[in-house]
Legacy VTK file of the C-alpha trace (Angstrom):
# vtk DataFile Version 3.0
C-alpha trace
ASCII
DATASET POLYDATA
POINTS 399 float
0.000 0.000 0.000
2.964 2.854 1.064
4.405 1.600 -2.432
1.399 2.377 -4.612
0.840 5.779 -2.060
4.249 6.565 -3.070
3.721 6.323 -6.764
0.796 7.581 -6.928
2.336 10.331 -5.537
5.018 10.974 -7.549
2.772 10.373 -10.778
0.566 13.801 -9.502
3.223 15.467 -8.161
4.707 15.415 -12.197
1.358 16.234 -13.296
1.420 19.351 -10.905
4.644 20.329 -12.491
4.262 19.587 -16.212
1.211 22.294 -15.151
3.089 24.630 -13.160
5.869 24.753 -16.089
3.089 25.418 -18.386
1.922 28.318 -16.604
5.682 29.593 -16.232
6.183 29.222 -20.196
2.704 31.410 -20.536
3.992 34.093 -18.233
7.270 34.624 -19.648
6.056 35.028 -23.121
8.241 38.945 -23.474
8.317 40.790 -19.985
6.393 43.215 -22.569
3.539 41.383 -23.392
3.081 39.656 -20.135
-0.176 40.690 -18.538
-0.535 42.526 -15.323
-1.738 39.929 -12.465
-5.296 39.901 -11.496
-4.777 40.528 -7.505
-7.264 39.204 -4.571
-6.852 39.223 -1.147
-7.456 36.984 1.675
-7.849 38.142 5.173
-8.169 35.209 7.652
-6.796 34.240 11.124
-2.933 32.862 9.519
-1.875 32.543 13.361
-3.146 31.771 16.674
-5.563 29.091 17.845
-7.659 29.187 14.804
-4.909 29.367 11.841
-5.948 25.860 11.097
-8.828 27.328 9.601
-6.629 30.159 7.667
-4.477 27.412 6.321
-7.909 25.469 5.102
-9.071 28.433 3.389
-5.439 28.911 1.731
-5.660 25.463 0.284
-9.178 25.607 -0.821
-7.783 29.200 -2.611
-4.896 27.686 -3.693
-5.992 24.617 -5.631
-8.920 26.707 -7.463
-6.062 29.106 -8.256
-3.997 26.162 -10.033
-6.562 25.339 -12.077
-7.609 29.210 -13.445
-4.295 30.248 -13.703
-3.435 26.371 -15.992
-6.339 27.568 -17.960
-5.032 30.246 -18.983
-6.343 32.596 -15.924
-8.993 35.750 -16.343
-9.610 38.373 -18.493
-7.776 36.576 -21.708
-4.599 35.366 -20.132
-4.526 37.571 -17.243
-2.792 35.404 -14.189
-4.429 35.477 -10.500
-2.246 36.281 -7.342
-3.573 35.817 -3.945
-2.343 38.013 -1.590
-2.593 37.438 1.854
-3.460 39.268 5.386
-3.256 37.980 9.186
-6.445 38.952 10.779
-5.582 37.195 14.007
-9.041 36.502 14.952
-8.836 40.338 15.870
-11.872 42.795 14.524
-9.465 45.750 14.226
-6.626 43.801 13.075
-9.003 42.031 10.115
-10.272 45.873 9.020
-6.694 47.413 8.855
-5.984 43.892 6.846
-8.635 45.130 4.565
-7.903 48.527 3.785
-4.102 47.341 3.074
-5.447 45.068 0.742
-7.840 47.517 -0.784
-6.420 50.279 -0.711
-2.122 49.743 -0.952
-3.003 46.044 -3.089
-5.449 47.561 -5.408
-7.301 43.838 -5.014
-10.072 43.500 -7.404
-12.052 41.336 -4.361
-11.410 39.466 -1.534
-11.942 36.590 0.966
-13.129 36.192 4.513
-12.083 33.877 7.066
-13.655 31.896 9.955
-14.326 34.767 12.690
-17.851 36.375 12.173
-16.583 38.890 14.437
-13.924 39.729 11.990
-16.460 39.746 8.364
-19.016 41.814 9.915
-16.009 44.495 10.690
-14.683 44.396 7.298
-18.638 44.434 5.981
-19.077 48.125 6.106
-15.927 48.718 4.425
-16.067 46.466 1.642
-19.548 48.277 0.821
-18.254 51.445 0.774
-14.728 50.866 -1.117
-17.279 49.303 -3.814
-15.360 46.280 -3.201
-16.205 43.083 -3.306
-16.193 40.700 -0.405
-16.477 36.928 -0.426
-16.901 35.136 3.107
-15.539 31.598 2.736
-16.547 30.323 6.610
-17.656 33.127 8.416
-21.476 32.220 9.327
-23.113 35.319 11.129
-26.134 35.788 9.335
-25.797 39.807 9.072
-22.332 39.562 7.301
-24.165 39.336 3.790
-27.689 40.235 5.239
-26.356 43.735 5.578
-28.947 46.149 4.587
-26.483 47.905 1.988
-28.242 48.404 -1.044
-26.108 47.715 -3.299
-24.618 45.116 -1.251
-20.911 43.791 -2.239
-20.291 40.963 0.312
-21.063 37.684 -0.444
-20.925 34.100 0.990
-20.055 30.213 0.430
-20.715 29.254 3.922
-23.240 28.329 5.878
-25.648 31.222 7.579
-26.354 30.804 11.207
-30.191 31.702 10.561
-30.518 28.414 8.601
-27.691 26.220 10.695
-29.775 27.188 13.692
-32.269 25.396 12.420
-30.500 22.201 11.533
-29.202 22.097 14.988
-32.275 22.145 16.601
-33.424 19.443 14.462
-31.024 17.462 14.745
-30.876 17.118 18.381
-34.285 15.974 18.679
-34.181 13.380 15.310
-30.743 12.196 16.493
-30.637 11.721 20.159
-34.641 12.687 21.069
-33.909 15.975 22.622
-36.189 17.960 23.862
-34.871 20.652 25.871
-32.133 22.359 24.774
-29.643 24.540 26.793
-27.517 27.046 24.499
-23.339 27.634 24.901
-22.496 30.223 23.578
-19.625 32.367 23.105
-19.997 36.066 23.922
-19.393 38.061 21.484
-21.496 39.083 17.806
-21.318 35.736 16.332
-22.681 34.366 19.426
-25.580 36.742 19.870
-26.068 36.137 15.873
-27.066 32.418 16.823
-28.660 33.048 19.980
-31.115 35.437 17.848
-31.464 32.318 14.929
-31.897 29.453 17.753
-34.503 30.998 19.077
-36.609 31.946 16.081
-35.914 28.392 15.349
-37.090 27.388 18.669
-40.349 29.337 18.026
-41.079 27.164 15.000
-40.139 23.699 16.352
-42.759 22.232 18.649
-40.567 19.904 18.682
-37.718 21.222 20.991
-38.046 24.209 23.788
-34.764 26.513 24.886
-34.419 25.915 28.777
-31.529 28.261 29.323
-29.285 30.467 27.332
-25.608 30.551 29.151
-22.432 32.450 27.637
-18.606 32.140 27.659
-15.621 33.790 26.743
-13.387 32.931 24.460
-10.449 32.743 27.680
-12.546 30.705 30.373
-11.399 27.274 31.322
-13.918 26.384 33.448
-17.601 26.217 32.378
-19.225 24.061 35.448
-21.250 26.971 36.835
-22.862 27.469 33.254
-22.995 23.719 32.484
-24.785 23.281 36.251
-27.638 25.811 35.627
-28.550 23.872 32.228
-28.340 20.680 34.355
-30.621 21.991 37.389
-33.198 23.132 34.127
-33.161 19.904 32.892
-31.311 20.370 29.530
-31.233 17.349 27.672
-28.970 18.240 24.791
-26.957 21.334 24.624
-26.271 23.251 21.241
-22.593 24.998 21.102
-21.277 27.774 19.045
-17.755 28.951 19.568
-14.356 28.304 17.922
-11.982 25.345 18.827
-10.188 26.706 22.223
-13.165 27.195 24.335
-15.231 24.449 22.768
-12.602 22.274 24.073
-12.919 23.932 27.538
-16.518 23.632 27.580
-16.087 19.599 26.508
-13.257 19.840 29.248
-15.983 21.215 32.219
-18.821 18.289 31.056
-15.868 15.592 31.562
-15.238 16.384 34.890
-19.227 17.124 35.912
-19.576 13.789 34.768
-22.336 14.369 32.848
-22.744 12.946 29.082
-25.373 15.267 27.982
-25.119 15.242 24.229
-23.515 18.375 22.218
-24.656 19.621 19.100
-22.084 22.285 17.507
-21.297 24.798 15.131
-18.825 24.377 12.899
-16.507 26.445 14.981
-14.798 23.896 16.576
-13.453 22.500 13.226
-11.215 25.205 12.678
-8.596 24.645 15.628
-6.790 21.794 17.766
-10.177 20.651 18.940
-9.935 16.575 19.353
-6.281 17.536 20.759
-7.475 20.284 23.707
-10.879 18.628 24.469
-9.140 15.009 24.894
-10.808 11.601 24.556
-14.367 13.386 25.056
-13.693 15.244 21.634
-16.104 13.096 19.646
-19.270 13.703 21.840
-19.381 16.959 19.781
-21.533 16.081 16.973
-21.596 19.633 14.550
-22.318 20.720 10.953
-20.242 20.656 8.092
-20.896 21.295 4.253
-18.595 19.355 2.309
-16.955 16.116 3.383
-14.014 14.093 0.978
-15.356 10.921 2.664
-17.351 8.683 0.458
-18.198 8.540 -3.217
-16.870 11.844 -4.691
-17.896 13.730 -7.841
-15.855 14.005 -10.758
-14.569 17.348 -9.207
-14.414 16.049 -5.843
-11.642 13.236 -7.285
-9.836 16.427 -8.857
-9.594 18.456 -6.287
-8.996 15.572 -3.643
-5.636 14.356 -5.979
-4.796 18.102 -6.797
-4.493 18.255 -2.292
-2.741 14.810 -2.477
-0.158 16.245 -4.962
0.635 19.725 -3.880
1.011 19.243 0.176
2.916 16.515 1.462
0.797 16.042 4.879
-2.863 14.862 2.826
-2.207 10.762 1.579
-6.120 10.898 1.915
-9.434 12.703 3.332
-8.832 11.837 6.821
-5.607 14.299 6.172
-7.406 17.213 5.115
-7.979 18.924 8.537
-10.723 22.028 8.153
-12.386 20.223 5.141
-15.058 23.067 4.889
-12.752 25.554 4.598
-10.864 24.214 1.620
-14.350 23.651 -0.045
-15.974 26.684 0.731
-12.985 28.374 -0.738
-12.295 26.436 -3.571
-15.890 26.927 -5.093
-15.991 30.953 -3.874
-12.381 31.502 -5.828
-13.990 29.759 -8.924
-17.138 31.829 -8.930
-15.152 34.696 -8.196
-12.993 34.029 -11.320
-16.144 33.373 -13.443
-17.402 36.842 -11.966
-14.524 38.947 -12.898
-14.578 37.435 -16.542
-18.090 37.842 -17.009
-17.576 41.397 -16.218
-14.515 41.803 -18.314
-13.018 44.173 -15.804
-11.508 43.975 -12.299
-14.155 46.981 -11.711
-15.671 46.515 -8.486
-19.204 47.461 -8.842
-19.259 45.277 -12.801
-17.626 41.980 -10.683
-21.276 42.893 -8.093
-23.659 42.678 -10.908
-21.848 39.592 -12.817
-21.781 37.646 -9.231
-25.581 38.294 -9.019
-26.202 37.048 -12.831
-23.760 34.248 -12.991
-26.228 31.332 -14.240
-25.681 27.730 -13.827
-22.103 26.259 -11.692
-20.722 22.995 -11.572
-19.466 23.878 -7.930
-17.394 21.363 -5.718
-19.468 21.754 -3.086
-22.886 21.486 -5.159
-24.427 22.897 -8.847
-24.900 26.654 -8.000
-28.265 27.116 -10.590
-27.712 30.345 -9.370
-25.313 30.545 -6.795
-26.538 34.006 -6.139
-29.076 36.802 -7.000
-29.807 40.436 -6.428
-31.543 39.587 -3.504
-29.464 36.638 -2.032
-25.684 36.849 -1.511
-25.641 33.235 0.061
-24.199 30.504 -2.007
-25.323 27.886 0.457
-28.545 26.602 2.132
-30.229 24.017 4.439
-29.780 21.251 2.062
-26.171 21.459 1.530
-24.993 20.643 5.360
-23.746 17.577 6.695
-23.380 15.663 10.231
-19.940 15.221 11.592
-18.008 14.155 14.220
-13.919 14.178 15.322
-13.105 10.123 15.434
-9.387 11.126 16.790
-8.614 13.967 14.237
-10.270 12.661 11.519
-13.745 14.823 10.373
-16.464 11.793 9.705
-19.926 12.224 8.678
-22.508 11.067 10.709
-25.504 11.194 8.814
LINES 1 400
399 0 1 2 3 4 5 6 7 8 9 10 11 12 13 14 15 16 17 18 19 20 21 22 23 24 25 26 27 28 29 30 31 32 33 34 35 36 37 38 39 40 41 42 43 44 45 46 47 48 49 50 51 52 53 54 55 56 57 58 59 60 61 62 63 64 65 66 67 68 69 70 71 72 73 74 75 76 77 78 79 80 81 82 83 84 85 86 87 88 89 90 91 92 93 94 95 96 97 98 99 100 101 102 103 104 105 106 107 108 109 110 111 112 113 114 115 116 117 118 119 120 121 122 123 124 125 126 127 128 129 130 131 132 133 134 135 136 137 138 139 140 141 142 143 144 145 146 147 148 149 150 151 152 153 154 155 156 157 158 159 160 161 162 163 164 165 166 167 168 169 170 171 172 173 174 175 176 177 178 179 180 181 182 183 184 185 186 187 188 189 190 191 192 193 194 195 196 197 198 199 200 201 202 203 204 205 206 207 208 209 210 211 212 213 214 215 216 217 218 219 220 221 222 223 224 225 226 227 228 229 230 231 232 233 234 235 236 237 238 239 240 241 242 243 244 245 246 247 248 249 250 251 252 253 254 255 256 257 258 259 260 261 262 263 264 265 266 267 268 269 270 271 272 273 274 275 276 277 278 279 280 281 282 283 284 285 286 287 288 289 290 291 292 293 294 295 296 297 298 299 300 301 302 303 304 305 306 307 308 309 310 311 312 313 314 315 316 317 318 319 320 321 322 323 324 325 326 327 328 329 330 331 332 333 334 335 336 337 338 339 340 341 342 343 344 345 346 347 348 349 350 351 352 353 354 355 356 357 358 359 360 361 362 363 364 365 366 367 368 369 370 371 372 373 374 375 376 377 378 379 380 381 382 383 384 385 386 387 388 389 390 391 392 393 394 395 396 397 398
């Protein structure tokens, strides 16, 4: 098996190359005639306990890139260059990201990362600097549901209004739930889901919210929080934060004793999760919406070798830590692309109107029949999210 890994290996690592030389040849065609580079940005935590998920999001960019750029780029032979910014999860530091990239870059659009707290920041910006914004994880529901009219932020992520939803579900189909205490962390994205859980709650007869408790993002110990949901009776309890203090909160349950099931954001995917929350890691059931597990689709297999070839850690899917992010951003960089060629100019308000008339994508992820309108700047809905679960490190579906 390591023999056929290794020459498998080898064989797409060539392939890569014979590509990469191809693009090199194209490119050095006269330093006069060479075209100028088609720049967009990335701003994204690159450091700290969530660069996992800035390093996902890379990828996903990365391998779309490969592929544009091998045939033959945007804008009739015009290569892409991603340039990238280090948010650090930070609001302030994300918006100064964004006005270097906008305004010293001169990027024709850029990408979002996994804090909402970051996106919704950067939001009024982007709408002002008439420049387009993509969110690639980011799932606050206000980052594209913005009131700017027009509007140039856009998402291929999941939207806490509809996740909240799933969530809810879920814990009563899966484990027979019905009242549900909420963790969550304090801070916009946080008060973003506690507004979607309970308008969810409202609709599902189902399920009933028994206490609403909140963290931050620094607290290693969560018993006094987890103890009121116990003394209410919770019987499932929904979480939405980012990897360090899910793991704290998983950390607190171990040592109440208490194997109340967890239902979870996607937040905890981005970070050392199954590593800080030890062997109770895989309680955490949480959402997902793209998985390399299983039958793939004829891009799936491409983009799955392409990750195979180009980093040396992925033999397989249970290698590809962050799977969402590398999706998400590996279908937003190729609508992007098809945007800014459809509008035939890196203009940012002609890349708006060709992302809201795009038509019909064979997406990674799904078909986009459209992936957005005028009135929708969400790639993604309720039928597009999966089930998972950590089993060690590995991300496996559950449903």
């Amino acid at each position: 098996m390591g023999v056929f890994r290794s020459v498998r290996r080898n064989l797409l690592k060539s392939a890569v190359g014979a590509i990469a030389g191809a693009i090199v040849s194209t490119v050095a065609i006269g330093a006069a005639g060479a075209a100028e580079t088609v720049k967009l940005g990335l701003v994204a935590a690159l450091s700290g306990p969530s660069a996992q998920s800035g390093e996902a999001i890379t990828r996903g960019l990365t391998i779309a890139i490969d592929e544009i750029n091998a045939g033959g780029g945007v804008l009739g032979g015009r290569m892409i260059e991603l340039i990238r910014r280090d948010d650090e999860s930070s609001p302030p530091k994300g918006v100064i990201a964004a006005r270097e990239l906008i305004f010293k870059e001169k990027v024709a659009a850029f990408f979002g990362g996994i804090d909402s707290p970051v996106s919704l920041a950067i939001v009024p910006l982007a709408n002002k600097s008439k420049v387009p914004f993509m969110g690639s994880w980011a799932a606050a529901t206000p980052i594209t549901r913005n009131g700017a009219n027009p509007n140039y932020v856009f998402r291929v992520s999941a939207v806490d209004a509809i996740v909240d939803i799933k969530l809810l579900q879920y814990a009563h189909k899966t484990f027979g739930s019905k009242k549900i205490g909420l963790m969550l962390i304090n801070n916009p994205w946080g008060e973003s889901n506690e507004k979607g859980l309970k308008a969810a709650d409202a609709e599902n007869d189902d399920v009933e919210i028994v206490g609403v408790e909140t963290f931050e993002n620094g607290d290693v110990d969560m018993v006094s929080q987890l103890t009121r949901h116990k003394q209410n009776g919770a019987e499932a309890l929904v979480l939405v934060t980012n990897a360090p203090p899910g793991a704290q909160m998983m950390k607190s349950r171990e040592r109440m004793g208490w194997d109340v099931p967890v239902v979870s954001h996607w937040g905890i995917s981005g970070g050392r999760f199954p590593e800080l929350a030890g062997p109770t890691a895989g309680d955490a059931h949480f959402i997902q919406t793209y998985s390399f597990f299983g039958e793939q689709s004829a891009i799936g297999k491409r983009v799955l070798s392409a990750l195979i070839a180009k980093f040396d850690s992925i033999n397989g899917p249970e290698d590809i830590f962050s799977p969402v992010g590398t999706a998400n951003a590996y279908d937003a960089m190729h609508l992007m692309a098809k945007a800014i060629d459809k509008a035939g100019s890196t203009d940012g308000d002609a890349i708006r109107e060709a992302l809201e008339n795009l038509g019909k994508h064979e997406g990674l992820i799904k078909t986009y029949d459209p992936p957005f309108t005028a009135d929708n700047h969400d790639g993604l809905n309720e039928n597009d999210y999966i089930m998972v679960r950590f089993v060690d490190k590995t991300i496996t579906p559950v449903e």
